[in-house]
Structures are given as C-alpha cells and as structure tokens.
N, C-alpha and C positions, 0 to 999 in steps of 0.2 A: 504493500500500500504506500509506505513510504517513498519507493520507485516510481510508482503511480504517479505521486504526487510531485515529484522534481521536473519528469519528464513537464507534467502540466503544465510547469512552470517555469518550463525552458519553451517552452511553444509559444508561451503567452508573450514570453521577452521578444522571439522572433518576429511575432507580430507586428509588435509596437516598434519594432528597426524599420518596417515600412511605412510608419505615419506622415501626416501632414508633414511638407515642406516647411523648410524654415523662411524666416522674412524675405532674407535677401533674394532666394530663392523664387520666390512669391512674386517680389517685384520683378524678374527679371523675366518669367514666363508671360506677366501682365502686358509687359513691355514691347515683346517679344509678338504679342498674340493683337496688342492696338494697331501697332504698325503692318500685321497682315490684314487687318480690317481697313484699314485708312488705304492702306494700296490696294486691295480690291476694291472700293466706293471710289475710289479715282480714279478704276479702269473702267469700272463701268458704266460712271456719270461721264464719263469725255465719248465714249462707244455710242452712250445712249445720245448725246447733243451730237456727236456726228451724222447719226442715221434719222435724226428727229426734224419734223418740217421745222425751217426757221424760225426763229423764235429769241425772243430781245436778249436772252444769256448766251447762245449760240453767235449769236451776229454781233455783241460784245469784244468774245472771245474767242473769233476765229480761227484766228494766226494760231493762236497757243493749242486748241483743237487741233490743226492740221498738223501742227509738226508734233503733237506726240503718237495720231494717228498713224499716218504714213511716215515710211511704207511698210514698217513692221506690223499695221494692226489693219493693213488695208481688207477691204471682204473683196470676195472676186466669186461669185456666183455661179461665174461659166462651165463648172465642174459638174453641177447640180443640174444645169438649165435643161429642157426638154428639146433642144434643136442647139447643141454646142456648133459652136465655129465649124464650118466646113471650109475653109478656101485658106490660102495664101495670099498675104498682102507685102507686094516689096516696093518701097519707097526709092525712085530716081532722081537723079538732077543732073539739069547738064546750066552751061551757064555760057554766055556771051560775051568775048571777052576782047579789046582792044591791042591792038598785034602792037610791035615794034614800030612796022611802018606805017600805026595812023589807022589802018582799016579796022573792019570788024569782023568775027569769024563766030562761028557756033560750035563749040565741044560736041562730044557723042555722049549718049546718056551713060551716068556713072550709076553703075547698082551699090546703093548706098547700105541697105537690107542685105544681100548678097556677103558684102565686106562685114558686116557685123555678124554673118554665118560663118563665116572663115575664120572670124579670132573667136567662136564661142566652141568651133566644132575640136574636139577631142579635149577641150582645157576642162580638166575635172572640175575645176571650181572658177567659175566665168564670171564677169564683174555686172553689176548691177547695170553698170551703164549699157555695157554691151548688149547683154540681152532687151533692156525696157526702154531704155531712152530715146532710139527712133521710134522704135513702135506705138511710147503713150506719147510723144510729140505729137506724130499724127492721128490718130483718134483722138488727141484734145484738138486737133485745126478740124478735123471732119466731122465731128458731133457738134462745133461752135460755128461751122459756118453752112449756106444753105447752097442750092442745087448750081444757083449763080456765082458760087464763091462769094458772095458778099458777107460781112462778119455778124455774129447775131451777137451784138451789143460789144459791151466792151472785155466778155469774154472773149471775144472771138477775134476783135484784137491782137489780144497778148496773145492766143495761141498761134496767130500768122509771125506776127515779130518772132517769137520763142523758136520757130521751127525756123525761122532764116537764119538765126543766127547758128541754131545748131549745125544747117546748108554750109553755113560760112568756116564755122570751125571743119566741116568736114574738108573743104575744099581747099581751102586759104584761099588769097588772094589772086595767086598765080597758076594758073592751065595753061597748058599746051605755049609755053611760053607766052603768054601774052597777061592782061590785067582785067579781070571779071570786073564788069560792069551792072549783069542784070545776070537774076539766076531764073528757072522755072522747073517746076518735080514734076513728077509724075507719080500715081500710084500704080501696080500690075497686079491687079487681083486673079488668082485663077482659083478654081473651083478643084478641091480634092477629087481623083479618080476613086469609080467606087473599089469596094476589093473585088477582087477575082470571082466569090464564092454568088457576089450580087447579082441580080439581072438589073439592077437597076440605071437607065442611061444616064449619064453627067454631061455636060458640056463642059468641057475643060480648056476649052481658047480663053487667051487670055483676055481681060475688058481692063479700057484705060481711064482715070480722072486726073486731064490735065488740068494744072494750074496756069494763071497769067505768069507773064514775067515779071519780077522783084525787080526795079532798082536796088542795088546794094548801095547804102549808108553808111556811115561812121556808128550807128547804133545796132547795127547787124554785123560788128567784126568782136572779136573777144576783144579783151580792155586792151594786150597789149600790141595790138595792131592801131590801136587808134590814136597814137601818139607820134 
C-alpha cells in the first residue's frame, strides 16, 4: 500500500511539470499569436479593397493597395475559366528611320514576342520581365483602347506611352544604321491547332492588329538616352 501510495504521488508530480506556462512565456505566445492576427486582417482587408467596386477607402488608398497586391497577390482566373486562351499573340515593331544620307527607309518587322521566347526557352528560372512585360504591356494598350485605336480615357493613354517606351528600350535608337524616327507594332494572333485525337476544324492563319505610327519623343526613350 505504501508503494501504492508513492507511485501516486510521483504521477501527481509529473503532472503538474506540464502546467500552465509561466509569464514570460504567456506574453511571448500572446505576442506571437496578435501579430498573426494583424497580418492576416491586413491581407485580407487590402485582397478584399482590391476586388471590391470602388469605394472612398479604396480610391484613398490606391497606390499603397496596388503595390502590396501585385504581383505576388495578383488572381488570374484563366486556369479556372470555361473557354481558356486558345491562340498565340506575338507582338512586332519595325520603325522608320533616317539614313546617313538624309533619306528615309522602313526596317523589316522585328519579332519582339519571339526574342523574349528565346531568352525564357531552357533558363530554369526566367525573369519576370521576360516572360510578363511584353505581354501585360499589350493587353493593358488593347483592353484601354477601342477598334479605332483611339485611347478610352486617360487609361488608355498611359498604356500607349508605357508600350513605346518599352518599343524604344527594345530597339534603341539606332537600326539598320540609321536614327528611328517613328515606330508602328503589330500584333500576330494565330489560333492553337486542335490535337490530332480532335475532329474539330481551326483556322490557324495568322490575323493582324496594326497600329498607326508613333513619332518617337524624348519621353519614349529610357532617362539615359534623353540627355
């Protein structure tokens, strides 16, 4: 009985080696456990004002919205959507450009799409720029402008500026020895062939959306060209 009665009382001690945490202890779980509360309510009050119809805290604080969003928290739908992307879009330019001697001459179109396939194809780990930066330049000029190329408002603006200047960093100043003057793109959408296994017909010639020609500006070259 007496054995009985130590073991009991060696049990009872073990117990109580598992009790409540000490202060410090206390505070530093508390601590620990606000700070994951506060950064989740501030991931998902900026989520929810980004997706939310405009609204006087949204249109406040848009800047600061946009850059914690993008492009880490960006949604992109198209994985999900019931009719995903079928075609190819590659983005050209060719540009206009003043000889030596005074005249004027027209380049051949330069596959600018094409060239950013070349530096993304086998590099394990491809740069952000390479893969997104032509492609959302143009889908922000083609969703902001309408059938006539005309701009729909002052979005659509910036998205023409934003994409020459991109034109301009791609090309520099100088082609086929001479000095670009005016540039103009082109898109070449074609239409995925279907697989083999499909009966179903595609048409798969290519369809083009020319643009007018750009005069180039001093506010279409990157800064240190313009000095």
């Amino acid at each position: 009985m007496a054995e009985t009665g130590r073991y009991e009382e060696k049990g009872a001690g073990e117990t109580g080696a598992g009790g409540p945490l000490s202060l410090p202890s206390q505070l530093v779980v508390a601590v620990g456990l606000a700070v994951v509360v506060a950064a989740v309510a501030v991931h998902l009050g900026m989520a929810f004002l980004n997706v939310s119809p405009p609204n006087t805290v949204s249109k406040q604080h848009s800047e600061a919205i946009d850059d914690y969003i993008y492009p880490e928290f960006e949604r992109n739908w198209k994985l999900f959507a019931p009719n995903p992307l079928q075609q190819n879009i590659a983005v050209q330019a060719r540009a206009e450009i003043r000889t030596p001697e005074g005249g004027t001459a027209t380049t051949g179109w330069r596959d600018l799409s094409a060239q950013d396939g070349v530096a993304i194809r086998h590099n394990p780990l491809p740069s952000h720029t390479q893969q997104n930066q032509l492609r959302r330049a143009w889908e922000f000029y083609a969703l902001s402008h309408n059938a006539e190329e005309q701009p729909n408002g002052l979005r659509g603006q910036l998205s023409g500026q934003y994409l020459r200047r991109l034109v301009m960093l791609r090309l520099g100043m100088k082609q086929d020895g001479g000095t670009v003057q005016r540039v103009q793109l082109r898109s070449v959408t074609r239409q995925l062939a279907a697989p083999p296994w499909s009966e179903e017909k595609i048409d798969t010639r290519p369809g083009y959306r020319l643009l007018p020609w750009w005069t180039v500006t001093a506010d279409d070259l990157p800064e240190a060209k313009r000095r």
